[in-house]
N, C-alpha and C positions, 0 to 999 in steps of 0.2 A: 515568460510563460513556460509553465514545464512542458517535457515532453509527454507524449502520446504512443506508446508503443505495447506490445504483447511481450508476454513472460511462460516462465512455468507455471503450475498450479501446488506450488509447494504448499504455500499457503493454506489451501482447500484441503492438501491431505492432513495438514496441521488440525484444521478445526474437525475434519470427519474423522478422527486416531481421537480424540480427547475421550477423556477416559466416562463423561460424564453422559455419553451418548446409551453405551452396555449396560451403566448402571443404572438408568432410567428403565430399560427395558428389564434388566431382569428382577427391577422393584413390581412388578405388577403394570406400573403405568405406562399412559402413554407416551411414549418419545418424541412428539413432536412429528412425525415423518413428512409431511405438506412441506412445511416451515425448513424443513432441513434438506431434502431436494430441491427447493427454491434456491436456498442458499447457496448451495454448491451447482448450483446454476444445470441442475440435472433435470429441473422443471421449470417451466417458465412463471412467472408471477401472476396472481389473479388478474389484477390490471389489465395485463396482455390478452388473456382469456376475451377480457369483459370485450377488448378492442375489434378480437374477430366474429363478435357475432351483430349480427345486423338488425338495427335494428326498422320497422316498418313506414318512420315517419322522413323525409325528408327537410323541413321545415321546422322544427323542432319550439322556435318562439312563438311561431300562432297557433300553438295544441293548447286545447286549454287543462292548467295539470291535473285533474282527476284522471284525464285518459291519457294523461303520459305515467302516471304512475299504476293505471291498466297495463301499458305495452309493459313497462318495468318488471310487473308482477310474470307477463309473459316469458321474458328473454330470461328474468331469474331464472324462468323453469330451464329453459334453454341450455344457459349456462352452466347448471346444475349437474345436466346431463351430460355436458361437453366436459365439464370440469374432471367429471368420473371417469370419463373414456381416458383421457389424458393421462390421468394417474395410474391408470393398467397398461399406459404406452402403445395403444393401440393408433392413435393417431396422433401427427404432428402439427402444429400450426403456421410455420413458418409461414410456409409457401400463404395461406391466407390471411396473414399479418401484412405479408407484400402485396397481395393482391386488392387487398381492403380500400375502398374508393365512400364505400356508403355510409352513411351516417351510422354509427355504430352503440353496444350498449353502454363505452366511458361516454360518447357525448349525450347519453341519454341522460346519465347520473351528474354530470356536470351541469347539461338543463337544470333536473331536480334540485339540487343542490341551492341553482339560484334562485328558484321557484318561492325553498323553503328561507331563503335569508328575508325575501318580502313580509314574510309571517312568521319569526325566529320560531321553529317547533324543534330546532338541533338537540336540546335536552331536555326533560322531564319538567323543567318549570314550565314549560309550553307559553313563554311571554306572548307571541304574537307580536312585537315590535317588527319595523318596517326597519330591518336594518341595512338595505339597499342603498337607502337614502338618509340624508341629514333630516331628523324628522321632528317638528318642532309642535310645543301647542304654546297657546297663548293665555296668558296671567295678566290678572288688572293688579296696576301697582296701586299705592296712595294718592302717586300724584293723575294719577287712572291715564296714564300712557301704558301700552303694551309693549312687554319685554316677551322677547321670543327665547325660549330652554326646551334642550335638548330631549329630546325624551329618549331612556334606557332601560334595557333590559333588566336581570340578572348580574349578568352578567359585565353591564358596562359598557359594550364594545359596540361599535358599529360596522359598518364593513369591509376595515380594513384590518390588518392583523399584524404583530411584533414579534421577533424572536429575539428574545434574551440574549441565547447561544446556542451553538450546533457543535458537536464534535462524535470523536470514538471514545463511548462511555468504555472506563472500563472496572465501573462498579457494579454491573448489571450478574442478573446470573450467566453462568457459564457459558449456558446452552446460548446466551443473547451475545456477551460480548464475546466468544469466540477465543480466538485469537490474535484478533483485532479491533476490537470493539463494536460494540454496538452501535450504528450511526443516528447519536438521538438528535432532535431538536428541540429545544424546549421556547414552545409559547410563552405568552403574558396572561395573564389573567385568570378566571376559573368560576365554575357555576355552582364552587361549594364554598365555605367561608369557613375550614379547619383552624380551628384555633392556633392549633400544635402544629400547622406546616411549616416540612422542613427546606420548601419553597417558598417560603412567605413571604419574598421581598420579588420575587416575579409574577406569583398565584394573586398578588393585593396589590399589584403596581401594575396595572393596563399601557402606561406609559413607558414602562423597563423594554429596552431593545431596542433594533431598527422597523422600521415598516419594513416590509416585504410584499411584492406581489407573487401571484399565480409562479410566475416567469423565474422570480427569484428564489423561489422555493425551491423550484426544479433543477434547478444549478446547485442548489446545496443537496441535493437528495445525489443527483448523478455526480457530484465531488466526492462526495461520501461513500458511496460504491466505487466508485470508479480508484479512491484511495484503500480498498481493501475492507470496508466496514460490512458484516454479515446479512445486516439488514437497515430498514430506515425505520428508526423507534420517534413513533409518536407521542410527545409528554406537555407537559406544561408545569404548573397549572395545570390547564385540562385540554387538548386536544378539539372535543366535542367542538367546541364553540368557534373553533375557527375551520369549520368539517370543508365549507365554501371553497378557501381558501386551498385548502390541503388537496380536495378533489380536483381541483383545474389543475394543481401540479402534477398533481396523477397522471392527468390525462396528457402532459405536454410530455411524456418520459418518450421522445421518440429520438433517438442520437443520430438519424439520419437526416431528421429534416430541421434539425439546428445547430449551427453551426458553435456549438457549446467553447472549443477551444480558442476561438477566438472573441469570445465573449470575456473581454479582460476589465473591463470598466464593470461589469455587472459583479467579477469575481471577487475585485479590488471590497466591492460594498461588501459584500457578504461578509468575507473574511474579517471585518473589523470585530466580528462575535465571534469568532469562530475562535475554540478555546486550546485546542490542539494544534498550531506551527509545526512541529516538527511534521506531521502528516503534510503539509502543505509544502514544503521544502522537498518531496518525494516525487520522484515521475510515476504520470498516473501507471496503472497497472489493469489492462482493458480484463486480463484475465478473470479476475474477479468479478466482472460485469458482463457478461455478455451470455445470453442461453442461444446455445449451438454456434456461438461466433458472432452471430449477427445482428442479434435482438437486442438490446437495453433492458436489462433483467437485475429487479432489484427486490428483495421480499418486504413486504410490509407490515410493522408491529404496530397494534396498536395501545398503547402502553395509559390507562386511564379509567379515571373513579366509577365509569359503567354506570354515573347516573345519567342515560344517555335514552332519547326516546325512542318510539319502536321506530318508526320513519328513518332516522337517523343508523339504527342497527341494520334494517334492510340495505339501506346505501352502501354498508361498510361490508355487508355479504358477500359482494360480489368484487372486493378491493384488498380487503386484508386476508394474508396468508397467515397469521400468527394472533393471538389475544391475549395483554396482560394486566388482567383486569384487578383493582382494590376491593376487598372484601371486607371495611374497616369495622362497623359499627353491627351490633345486634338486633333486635326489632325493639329494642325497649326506647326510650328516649335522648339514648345517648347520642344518636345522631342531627338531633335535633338542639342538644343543650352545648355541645364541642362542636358542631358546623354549621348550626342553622342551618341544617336542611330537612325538612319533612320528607316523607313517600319513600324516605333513606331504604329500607330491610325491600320492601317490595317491589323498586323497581330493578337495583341490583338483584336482588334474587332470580326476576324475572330475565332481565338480561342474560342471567349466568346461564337460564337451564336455555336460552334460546340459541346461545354459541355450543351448548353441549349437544341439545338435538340435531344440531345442523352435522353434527361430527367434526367442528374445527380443531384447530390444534391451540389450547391454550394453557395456563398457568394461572392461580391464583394467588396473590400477595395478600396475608396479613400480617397487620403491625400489633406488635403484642404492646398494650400501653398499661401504666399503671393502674391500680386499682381499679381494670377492668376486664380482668379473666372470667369473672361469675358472668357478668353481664354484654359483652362481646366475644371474649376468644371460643368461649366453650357454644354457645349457637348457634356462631359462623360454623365452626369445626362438627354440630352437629349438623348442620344443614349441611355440608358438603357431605359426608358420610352418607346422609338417607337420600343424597340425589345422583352424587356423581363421586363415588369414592375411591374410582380409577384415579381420576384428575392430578396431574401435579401439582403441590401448595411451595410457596416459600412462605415458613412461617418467622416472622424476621424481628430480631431483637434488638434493632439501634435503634429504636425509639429517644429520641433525647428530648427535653424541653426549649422549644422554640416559640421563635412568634408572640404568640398572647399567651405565652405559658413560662418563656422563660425568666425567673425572678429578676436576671439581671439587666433585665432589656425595658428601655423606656416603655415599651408599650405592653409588657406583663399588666393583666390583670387577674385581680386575687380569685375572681370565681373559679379560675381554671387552677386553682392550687393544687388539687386531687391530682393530675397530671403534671404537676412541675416540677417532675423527677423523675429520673429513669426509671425503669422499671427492673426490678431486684433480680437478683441470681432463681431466688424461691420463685417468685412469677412466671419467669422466664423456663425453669423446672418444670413448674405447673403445667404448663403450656405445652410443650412437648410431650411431656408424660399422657396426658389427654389426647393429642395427637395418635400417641402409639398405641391409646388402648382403645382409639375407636378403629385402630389399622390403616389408619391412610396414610400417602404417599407422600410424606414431605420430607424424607432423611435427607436425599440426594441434593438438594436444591437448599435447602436449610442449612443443612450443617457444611455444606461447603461453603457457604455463606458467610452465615452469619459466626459472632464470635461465642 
Protein backbone atom coordinates (compact mmCIF):
# COMPACT_ATOMS: atom_id res chain seq x y z
CA UNK A 1 0.00 0.00 0.00
CA UNK A 2 1.51 3.36 -0.75
CA UNK A 3 2.24 5.88 1.60
CA UNK A 4 0.16 8.71 3.25
CA UNK A 5 2.01 11.71 3.78
CA UNK A 6 1.97 15.73 3.06
CA UNK A 7 3.95 17.68 0.47
CA UNK A 8 4.38 21.25 -0.99
CA UNK A 9 1.78 22.78 -3.15
CA UNK A 10 3.92 23.07 -6.25
CA UNK A 11 1.34 21.43 -7.93
CA UNK A 12 -1.46 24.01 -7.03
CA UNK A 13 0.82 26.79 -8.02
CA UNK A 14 1.28 24.86 -11.40
CA UNK A 15 -2.38 24.67 -12.31
CA UNK A 16 -3.32 28.47 -10.63
CA UNK A 17 0.12 30.09 -13.10
CA UNK A 18 -1.51 28.24 -16.29
CA UNK A 19 -1.88 30.78 -18.69
CA UNK A 20 -5.50 29.85 -19.56
CA UNK A 21 -7.00 31.27 -16.34
CA UNK A 22 -6.05 35.44 -17.49
CA UNK A 23 -7.15 34.59 -20.78
CA UNK A 24 -10.56 33.56 -19.95
CA UNK A 25 -10.78 36.58 -17.89
CA UNK A 26 -9.70 39.10 -20.18
CA UNK A 27 -11.92 37.38 -23.05
CA UNK A 28 -15.12 38.98 -21.49
CA UNK A 29 -16.06 35.63 -19.73
CA UNK A 30 -16.46 34.02 -17.07
CA UNK A 31 -13.51 32.18 -15.31
CA UNK A 32 -14.74 29.83 -13.52
CA UNK A 33 -13.85 31.30 -9.92
CA UNK A 34 -16.31 28.73 -7.58
CA UNK A 35 -14.70 25.82 -9.57
CA UNK A 36 -11.19 27.14 -9.19
CA UNK A 37 -11.12 27.97 -5.38
CA UNK A 38 -12.49 24.71 -4.81
CA UNK A 39 -9.75 23.30 -6.69
CA UNK A 40 -7.04 24.78 -5.09
CA UNK A 41 -8.60 23.90 -2.04
CA UNK A 42 -9.01 27.82 -1.09
CA UNK A 43 -12.96 26.94 -0.81
CA UNK A 44 -14.41 23.97 0.53
CA UNK A 45 -16.70 21.97 -2.00
CA UNK A 46 -20.53 22.27 -2.21
CA UNK A 47 -21.02 18.76 -0.73
CA UNK A 48 -19.26 19.96 2.53
CA UNK A 49 -21.60 23.04 2.51
CA UNK A 50 -24.70 20.87 1.98
CA UNK A 51 -23.20 18.62 5.15
CA UNK A 52 -23.32 21.67 7.72
CA UNK A 53 -26.54 22.66 7.52
CA UNK A 54 -29.17 20.94 9.43
CA UNK A 55 -31.59 19.70 8.49
CA UNK A 56 -35.33 19.59 10.64
CA UNK A 57 -36.28 15.99 10.30
CA UNK A 58 -34.67 13.32 12.34
CA UNK A 59 -36.02 10.09 10.80
CA UNK A 60 -35.65 10.84 7.43
CA UNK A 61 -37.45 7.05 5.94
CA UNK A 62 -40.92 7.65 7.67
CA UNK A 63 -41.26 11.52 5.98
CA UNK A 64 -43.33 10.94 3.33
CA UNK A 65 -41.50 12.68 0.16
CA UNK A 66 -43.50 15.61 -0.94
CA UNK A 67 -42.50 17.02 2.47
CA UNK A 68 -38.96 16.05 2.33
CA UNK A 69 -38.67 17.77 -0.83
CA UNK A 70 -40.70 20.95 1.12
CA UNK A 71 -37.69 20.76 3.79
CA UNK A 72 -35.25 20.40 0.51
CA UNK A 73 -36.71 23.51 -1.08
CA UNK A 74 -36.10 25.05 2.48
CA UNK A 75 -32.43 24.33 3.35
CA UNK A 76 -31.72 25.11 -0.59
CA UNK A 77 -32.64 28.51 0.43
CA UNK A 78 -30.34 28.01 3.44
CA UNK A 79 -27.59 26.99 1.72
CA UNK A 80 -27.81 29.54 -0.91
CA UNK A 81 -27.36 31.97 1.68
CA UNK A 82 -24.46 30.23 3.35
CA UNK A 83 -22.90 29.32 0.24
CA UNK A 84 -22.76 33.42 -0.50
CA UNK A 85 -21.25 34.20 2.79
CA UNK A 86 -18.66 31.71 2.17
CA UNK A 87 -17.42 33.05 -0.98
CA UNK A 88 -16.93 36.77 0.55
CA UNK A 89 -14.89 34.65 3.36
CA UNK A 90 -16.77 36.05 6.00
CA UNK A 91 -17.29 32.79 7.61
CA UNK A 92 -15.67 29.33 8.06
CA UNK A 93 -17.08 25.91 8.46
CA UNK A 94 -14.72 23.93 9.81
CA UNK A 95 -15.46 24.19 13.39
CA UNK A 96 -19.29 23.07 12.18
CA UNK A 97 -18.34 20.37 9.95
CA UNK A 98 -16.83 18.82 13.39
CA UNK A 99 -19.32 19.81 15.33
CA UNK A 100 -22.30 18.36 13.02
CA UNK A 101 -24.04 15.44 14.98
CA UNK A 102 -27.70 15.98 13.23
CA UNK A 103 -29.20 14.87 10.29
CA UNK A 104 -27.94 16.97 7.69
CA UNK A 105 -28.85 18.51 4.08
CA UNK A 106 -26.33 15.47 2.13
CA UNK A 107 -28.57 13.05 4.17
CA UNK A 108 -31.40 14.82 3.02
CA UNK A 109 -30.44 14.48 -0.81
CA UNK A 110 -29.27 10.93 -0.45
CA UNK A 111 -33.03 10.17 1.10
CA UNK A 112 -34.36 12.00 -2.08
CA UNK A 113 -32.24 10.38 -4.28
CA UNK A 114 -33.59 6.91 -3.03
CA UNK A 115 -37.13 8.27 -2.85
CA UNK A 116 -36.64 9.12 -6.72
CA UNK A 117 -35.05 5.63 -7.93
CA UNK A 118 -38.71 3.95 -6.53
CA UNK A 119 -40.21 6.10 -9.58
CA UNK A 120 -36.99 6.69 -12.00
CA UNK A 121 -37.84 10.61 -12.70
CA UNK A 122 -33.50 11.06 -12.91
CA UNK A 123 -34.14 12.26 -16.56
CA UNK A 124 -36.64 13.79 -18.90
CA UNK A 125 -38.09 10.48 -20.10
CA UNK A 126 -39.65 10.54 -16.65
CA UNK A 127 -40.09 6.36 -16.84
CA UNK A 128 -41.47 5.93 -13.49
CA UNK A 129 -39.94 2.42 -13.28
CA UNK A 130 -39.31 0.81 -9.78
CA UNK A 131 -35.70 0.58 -10.06
CA UNK A 132 -35.11 -0.21 -6.28
CA UNK A 133 -36.13 -3.39 -6.94
CA UNK A 134 -36.03 -6.48 -9.38
CA UNK A 135 -39.38 -5.55 -10.92
CA UNK A 136 -41.21 -8.00 -12.94
CA UNK A 137 -44.79 -8.36 -14.79
CA UNK A 138 -46.15 -11.21 -16.10
CA UNK A 139 -46.87 -12.64 -19.86
CA UNK A 140 -49.09 -15.61 -20.83
CA UNK A 141 -46.98 -17.85 -23.05
CA UNK A 142 -48.58 -20.55 -25.65
CA UNK A 143 -48.15 -23.19 -23.47
CA UNK A 144 -50.22 -20.45 -20.96
CA UNK A 145 -47.57 -21.02 -18.09
CA UNK A 146 -46.34 -17.62 -16.74
CA UNK A 147 -42.75 -16.31 -17.58
CA UNK A 148 -41.71 -13.62 -15.31
CA UNK A 149 -39.40 -10.32 -17.38
CA UNK A 150 -37.93 -7.75 -16.33
CA UNK A 151 -39.23 -4.63 -16.67
CA UNK A 152 -36.92 -1.39 -17.79
CA UNK A 153 -36.64 1.84 -18.16
CA UNK A 154 -34.83 3.89 -20.90
CA UNK A 155 -32.40 3.53 -19.90
CA UNK A 156 -31.91 -0.30 -19.02
CA UNK A 157 -30.60 -0.19 -15.62
CA UNK A 158 -31.76 -1.01 -12.40
CA UNK A 159 -30.26 -0.20 -9.35
CA UNK A 160 -27.04 -1.03 -9.39
CA UNK A 161 -24.32 0.86 -11.57
CA UNK A 162 -20.82 -0.14 -13.77
CA UNK A 163 -17.81 1.76 -14.38
CA UNK A 164 -16.14 1.12 -17.46
CA UNK A 165 -13.00 3.30 -16.08
CA UNK A 166 -11.69 5.96 -13.86
CA UNK A 167 -8.51 7.85 -14.38
CA UNK A 168 -6.68 11.55 -14.93
CA UNK A 169 -8.24 12.50 -18.31
CA UNK A 170 -5.91 14.48 -19.91
CA UNK A 171 -8.05 15.31 -22.96
CA UNK A 172 -10.32 17.44 -21.14
CA UNK A 173 -10.09 21.37 -21.40
CA UNK A 174 -7.35 23.04 -19.76
CA UNK A 175 -9.10 24.73 -17.15
CA UNK A 176 -10.55 20.76 -16.31
CA UNK A 177 -7.37 18.76 -16.59
CA UNK A 178 -5.04 21.05 -15.08
CA UNK A 179 -1.98 19.78 -14.72
CA UNK A 180 -2.97 16.84 -13.59
CA UNK A 181 -5.83 15.66 -15.04
CA UNK A 182 -9.09 15.70 -14.70
CA UNK A 183 -10.48 12.73 -12.31
CA UNK A 184 -13.32 11.31 -14.64
CA UNK A 185 -15.21 8.26 -14.28
CA UNK A 186 -17.00 6.99 -16.79
CA UNK A 187 -20.32 4.97 -16.33
CA UNK A 188 -22.24 2.34 -18.47
CA UNK A 189 -25.11 3.08 -20.20
CA UNK A 190 -27.11 6.46 -21.28
CA UNK A 191 -30.62 7.88 -21.74
CA UNK A 192 -29.89 9.05 -25.29
CA UNK A 193 -29.22 6.51 -28.16
CA UNK A 194 -26.38 8.91 -30.46
CA UNK A 195 -25.78 7.32 -33.32
CA UNK A 196 -22.36 8.84 -33.72
CA UNK A 197 -21.10 8.22 -30.12
CA UNK A 198 -17.82 8.33 -29.61
CA UNK A 199 -18.58 6.22 -26.43
CA UNK A 200 -20.54 3.67 -27.99
CA UNK A 201 -19.26 0.68 -26.68
CA UNK A 202 -19.91 1.89 -22.94
CA UNK A 203 -22.98 4.50 -23.71
CA UNK A 204 -24.93 0.80 -25.58
CA UNK A 205 -23.26 -1.81 -23.27
CA UNK A 206 -24.97 -1.65 -19.57
CA UNK A 207 -22.87 -4.58 -19.00
CA UNK A 208 -19.17 -2.82 -19.77
CA UNK A 209 -17.22 -2.40 -16.38
CA UNK A 210 -17.27 -3.57 -12.83
CA UNK A 211 -20.44 -3.02 -10.37
CA UNK A 212 -19.63 -0.68 -7.93
CA UNK A 213 -21.31 0.37 -4.89
CA UNK A 214 -21.97 3.84 -2.99
CA UNK A 215 -18.58 2.75 -0.79
CA UNK A 216 -16.66 1.91 -4.04
CA UNK A 217 -17.20 4.98 -5.74
CA UNK A 218 -16.02 6.90 -2.77
CA UNK A 219 -12.54 5.24 -2.84
CA UNK A 220 -12.29 6.02 -6.50
CA UNK A 221 -13.34 9.83 -6.12
CA UNK A 222 -10.76 10.25 -2.85
CA UNK A 223 -7.95 8.03 -4.96
CA UNK A 224 -8.27 10.47 -7.40
CA UNK A 225 -7.95 13.59 -5.46
CA UNK A 226 -6.01 12.42 -3.15
CA UNK A 227 -3.41 11.35 -6.44
CA UNK A 228 -3.47 15.02 -7.60
CA UNK A 229 -6.65 15.06 -9.93
CA UNK A 230 -8.35 18.88 -9.94
CA UNK A 231 -11.64 17.74 -9.74
CA UNK A 232 -14.05 14.54 -9.86
CA UNK A 233 -15.62 14.59 -13.60
CA UNK A 234 -18.80 13.00 -13.93
CA UNK A 235 -19.35 11.26 -17.54
CA UNK A 236 -20.44 8.24 -19.03
CA UNK A 237 -22.65 7.55 -21.11
CA UNK A 238 -24.49 9.64 -19.07
CA UNK A 239 -23.94 10.31 -15.42
CA UNK A 240 -27.81 11.35 -14.74
CA UNK A 241 -29.02 7.79 -14.59
CA UNK A 242 -26.77 6.61 -12.00
CA UNK A 243 -27.45 10.34 -9.79
CA UNK A 244 -28.37 7.39 -6.67
CA UNK A 245 -25.38 5.94 -6.85
CA UNK A 246 -23.01 9.00 -7.23
CA UNK A 247 -25.10 11.02 -4.29
CA UNK A 248 -24.46 8.27 -1.42
CA UNK A 249 -20.61 8.57 -2.55
CA UNK A 250 -20.97 12.08 -2.06
CA UNK A 251 -22.24 11.87 1.06
CA UNK A 252 -19.63 9.04 2.29
CA UNK A 253 -16.45 11.79 1.35
CA UNK A 254 -15.67 11.87 5.17
CA UNK A 255 -11.61 10.72 5.45
CA UNK A 256 -11.92 10.77 9.18
CA UNK A 257 -14.41 8.34 9.79
CA UNK A 258 -12.97 5.70 7.20
CA UNK A 259 -10.38 4.15 7.50
CA UNK A 260 -9.68 4.64 3.36
CA UNK A 261 -5.93 3.44 3.71
CA UNK A 262 -6.42 0.40 4.81
CA UNK A 263 -9.04 -0.52 2.66
CA UNK A 264 -6.68 -2.56 0.28
CA UNK A 265 -9.11 -5.35 -0.86
CA UNK A 266 -11.83 -2.70 -1.89
CA UNK A 267 -8.67 -0.82 -3.82
CA UNK A 268 -7.39 -3.98 -5.45
CA UNK A 269 -11.19 -4.10 -7.16
CA UNK A 270 -11.30 -0.67 -8.30
CA UNK A 271 -8.08 -0.48 -9.82
CA UNK A 272 -8.72 -3.48 -12.20
CA UNK A 273 -10.55 -0.21 -14.56
CA UNK A 274 -8.59 2.04 -13.57
CA UNK A 275 -6.75 3.35 -16.78
CA UNK A 276 -3.78 5.30 -15.52
CA UNK A 277 -0.98 2.88 -13.18
CA UNK A 278 1.57 5.06 -13.34
CA UNK A 279 -0.71 7.46 -10.81
CA UNK A 280 -1.27 4.44 -8.67
CA UNK A 281 2.45 3.59 -8.32
CA UNK A 282 2.78 7.32 -6.60
CA UNK A 283 2.47 8.12 -2.68
CA UNK A 284 -0.73 9.80 -2.13
CA UNK A 285 -0.22 13.55 -1.85
CA UNK A 286 -2.82 14.71 0.97
CA UNK A 287 -1.79 18.27 -0.22
CA UNK A 288 -4.09 18.27 -3.02
CA UNK A 289 -7.08 17.25 -0.91
CA UNK A 290 -7.70 18.61 2.08
CA UNK A 291 -9.52 22.38 2.55
CA UNK A 292 -7.67 24.06 5.47
CA UNK A 293 -5.78 20.62 6.29
CA UNK A 294 -8.54 18.92 7.56
CA UNK A 295 -11.58 18.60 5.47
CA UNK A 296 -11.74 15.93 2.56
CA UNK A 297 -12.20 18.57 -0.32
CA UNK A 298 -12.84 17.47 -3.73
CA UNK A 299 -14.74 19.77 -6.47
CA UNK A 300 -17.28 18.22 -8.42
CA UNK A 301 -17.94 18.34 -12.45
CA UNK A 302 -20.63 17.37 -13.64
CA UNK A 303 -19.76 16.55 -17.24
CA UNK A 304 -23.35 15.47 -19.29
CA UNK A 305 -26.01 15.53 -22.26
CA UNK A 306 -28.26 17.91 -19.60
CA UNK A 307 -31.08 15.97 -20.69
CA UNK A 308 -31.72 15.64 -17.21
CA UNK A 309 -35.14 16.49 -15.14
CA UNK A 310 -35.92 19.41 -13.13
CA UNK A 311 -35.98 17.19 -9.75
CA UNK A 312 -32.72 15.75 -10.61
CA UNK A 313 -31.13 19.62 -11.53
CA UNK A 314 -32.37 20.64 -8.03
CA UNK A 315 -30.42 17.66 -6.41
CA UNK A 316 -27.32 18.55 -8.26
CA UNK A 317 -27.64 22.40 -6.86
CA UNK A 318 -26.51 22.01 -3.98
CA UNK A 319 -23.51 19.27 -4.97
CA UNK A 320 -21.74 20.37 -8.03
CA UNK A 321 -19.21 23.04 -7.98
CA UNK A 322 -18.54 23.07 -11.86
CA UNK A 323 -21.28 22.21 -15.09
CA UNK A 324 -20.25 20.83 -18.51
CA UNK A 325 -22.99 20.39 -20.22
CA UNK A 326 -23.73 19.05 -24.40
CA UNK A 327 -25.24 21.39 -26.43
CA UNK A 328 -25.51 18.90 -29.57
CA UNK A 329 -28.67 19.24 -31.59
CA UNK A 330 -30.97 22.28 -32.78
CA UNK A 331 -34.80 22.42 -32.22
CA UNK A 332 -35.42 20.89 -35.73
CA UNK A 333 -35.51 17.20 -35.80
CA UNK A 334 -32.16 16.34 -35.82
CA UNK A 335 -32.28 15.16 -32.37
CA UNK A 336 -34.67 13.05 -32.76
CA UNK A 337 -33.49 11.29 -36.24
CA UNK A 338 -29.43 10.79 -34.80
CA UNK A 339 -30.47 10.01 -30.98
CA UNK A 340 -33.85 9.08 -30.68
CA UNK A 341 -34.58 11.44 -28.37
CA UNK A 342 -37.67 13.87 -28.33
CA UNK A 343 -38.11 17.08 -25.81
CA UNK A 344 -34.18 17.23 -27.25
CA UNK A 345 -33.98 21.64 -27.86
CA UNK A 346 -36.32 22.23 -24.69
CA UNK A 347 -35.25 20.49 -21.97
CA UNK A 348 -31.56 21.24 -22.68
CA UNK A 349 -32.33 24.82 -23.18
CA UNK A 350 -34.21 24.84 -20.22
CA UNK A 351 -31.56 23.28 -18.11
CA UNK A 352 -28.98 25.65 -19.52
CA UNK A 353 -30.61 28.97 -18.57
CA UNK A 354 -31.32 27.32 -15.01
CA UNK A 355 -27.38 26.65 -14.11
CA UNK A 356 -27.05 30.25 -15.58
CA UNK A 357 -29.72 31.94 -13.30
CA UNK A 358 -28.44 30.21 -10.41
CA UNK A 359 -24.89 31.94 -11.28
CA UNK A 360 -22.80 28.60 -11.44
CA UNK A 361 -19.69 28.21 -13.11
CA UNK A 362 -20.07 26.28 -16.33
CA UNK A 363 -18.92 25.70 -19.97
CA UNK A 364 -20.74 24.63 -22.97
CA UNK A 365 -19.60 21.70 -25.49
CA UNK A 366 -20.58 21.58 -28.95
CA UNK A 367 -19.69 19.02 -31.52
CA UNK A 368 -19.51 20.62 -35.01
CA UNK A 369 -20.89 17.39 -37.14
CA UNK A 370 -21.31 17.16 -40.85
CA UNK A 371 -23.86 18.50 -42.82
CA UNK A 372 -25.23 20.11 -39.84
CA UNK A 373 -24.05 23.77 -39.50
CA UNK A 374 -27.51 25.31 -41.01
CA UNK A 375 -29.51 23.12 -38.88
CA UNK A 376 -27.57 22.70 -35.28
CA UNK A 377 -24.35 24.74 -34.91
CA UNK A 378 -25.76 28.16 -35.97
CA UNK A 379 -29.15 27.83 -33.35
CA UNK A 380 -27.20 26.37 -30.65
CA UNK A 381 -24.66 29.42 -31.15
CA UNK A 382 -27.69 31.64 -31.64
CA UNK A 383 -29.37 30.67 -28.59
CA UNK A 384 -26.34 30.99 -26.49
CA UNK A 385 -25.78 34.64 -27.82
CA UNK A 386 -29.53 36.01 -27.09
CA UNK A 387 -29.26 34.24 -23.56
CA UNK A 388 -26.09 33.90 -22.08
CA UNK A 389 -23.30 35.34 -24.33
CA UNK A 390 -20.74 35.69 -21.36
CA UNK A 391 -20.73 31.79 -21.13
CA UNK A 392 -17.61 29.79 -22.08
CA UNK A 393 -18.15 27.45 -25.27
CA UNK A 394 -15.72 24.72 -26.58
CA UNK A 395 -16.66 24.65 -29.95
CA UNK A 396 -14.87 21.28 -30.91
CA UNK A 397 -14.02 19.78 -34.20
CA UNK A 398 -13.05 15.90 -33.80
CA UNK A 399 -16.15 14.88 -34.57
CA UNK A 400 -15.21 11.36 -36.35
CA UNK A 401 -17.69 8.76 -37.48
CA UNK A 402 -18.38 6.10 -34.98
CA UNK A 403 -20.88 3.69 -33.84
CA UNK A 404 -23.92 3.54 -36.38
CA UNK A 405 -22.09 5.89 -38.46
CA UNK A 406 -18.89 4.39 -39.07
CA UNK A 407 -18.82 2.73 -42.62
CA UNK A 408 -16.27 0.31 -41.52
CA UNK A 409 -17.90 -1.10 -38.42
CA UNK A 410 -20.29 -3.98 -38.37
CA UNK A 411 -22.85 -2.09 -37.00
CA UNK A 412 -22.87 1.14 -39.52
CA UNK A 413 -26.06 1.79 -40.91
CA UNK A 414 -26.61 3.55 -44.25
CA UNK A 415 -29.41 6.06 -42.73
CA UNK A 416 -26.65 7.89 -40.86
CA UNK A 417 -24.56 8.36 -44.10
CA UNK A 418 -24.96 12.32 -43.90
CA UNK A 419 -22.62 12.03 -40.96
CA UNK A 420 -20.15 9.26 -41.79
CA UNK A 421 -17.46 11.58 -42.27
CA UNK A 422 -15.68 14.06 -40.60
CA UNK A 423 -16.57 17.05 -40.86
CA UNK A 424 -14.55 19.42 -43.54
CA UNK A 425 -11.97 22.25 -43.06
CA UNK A 426 -14.89 24.64 -44.81
CA UNK A 427 -17.47 23.35 -42.00
CA UNK A 428 -15.30 23.66 -39.44
CA UNK A 429 -14.45 27.50 -40.94
CA UNK A 430 -17.98 27.99 -41.02
CA UNK A 431 -18.44 27.40 -37.52
CA UNK A 432 -16.02 29.58 -35.99
CA UNK A 433 -16.52 32.39 -38.35
CA UNK A 434 -20.23 32.39 -36.95
CA UNK A 435 -18.95 32.14 -33.59
CA UNK A 436 -16.96 35.26 -33.86
CA UNK A 437 -19.48 37.22 -35.67
CA UNK A 438 -22.12 36.68 -33.15
CA UNK A 439 -18.99 37.77 -30.42
CA UNK A 440 -18.99 35.07 -28.11
CA UNK A 441 -16.57 33.43 -25.98
CA UNK A 442 -15.11 30.29 -27.37
CA UNK A 443 -11.43 31.24 -28.71
CA UNK A 444 -9.69 30.39 -25.44
CA UNK A 445 -11.23 27.01 -24.90
CA UNK A 446 -11.60 26.05 -28.69
CA UNK A 447 -8.54 26.79 -30.10
CA UNK A 448 -6.51 25.56 -27.40
CA UNK A 449 -8.22 22.51 -28.02
CA UNK A 450 -9.19 21.63 -30.73
CA UNK A 451 -7.02 21.13 -33.95
Amino acid sequence: MRSYFRTNSKGFKKFESLYIWKQLKENRGKSLPWYFDVSINRMPAKYLISRSITCKFTDLTNIDEQKLWEEYTNLTEIFLEKWKIIRSEEIDIITELNQQKETSLMDLTVELVKRMLTHCNFCRWNCQIDRSIQQTVNEDSISCQTRRQKKHGTCQLESTSKVSSYFHHRGEELIFRGTNGSGTIFFTSCNMRCSFCQNGDISTDKENGILITPNNLALMIWQLRMEGSHNINWVGGDPTIHLHTIVQAISMLDSFKIDWINNSKDLDYIESVKSDKYFSNLPYDSEYAFYKQSIFNSPQLWNSNFFMSSEAMSILRTLMDAWLPDFKFGPGKCALDLSRTPWYWETVTNNLKLVHEWGEDFVIRHLIMPNHIECCTKPVLDWIANNMPEVQINIMDQYHPDNLCNPLSPKYKDRYKEIARSPTKEEIRRAYQYANDLNLNFKPLSHEKNV
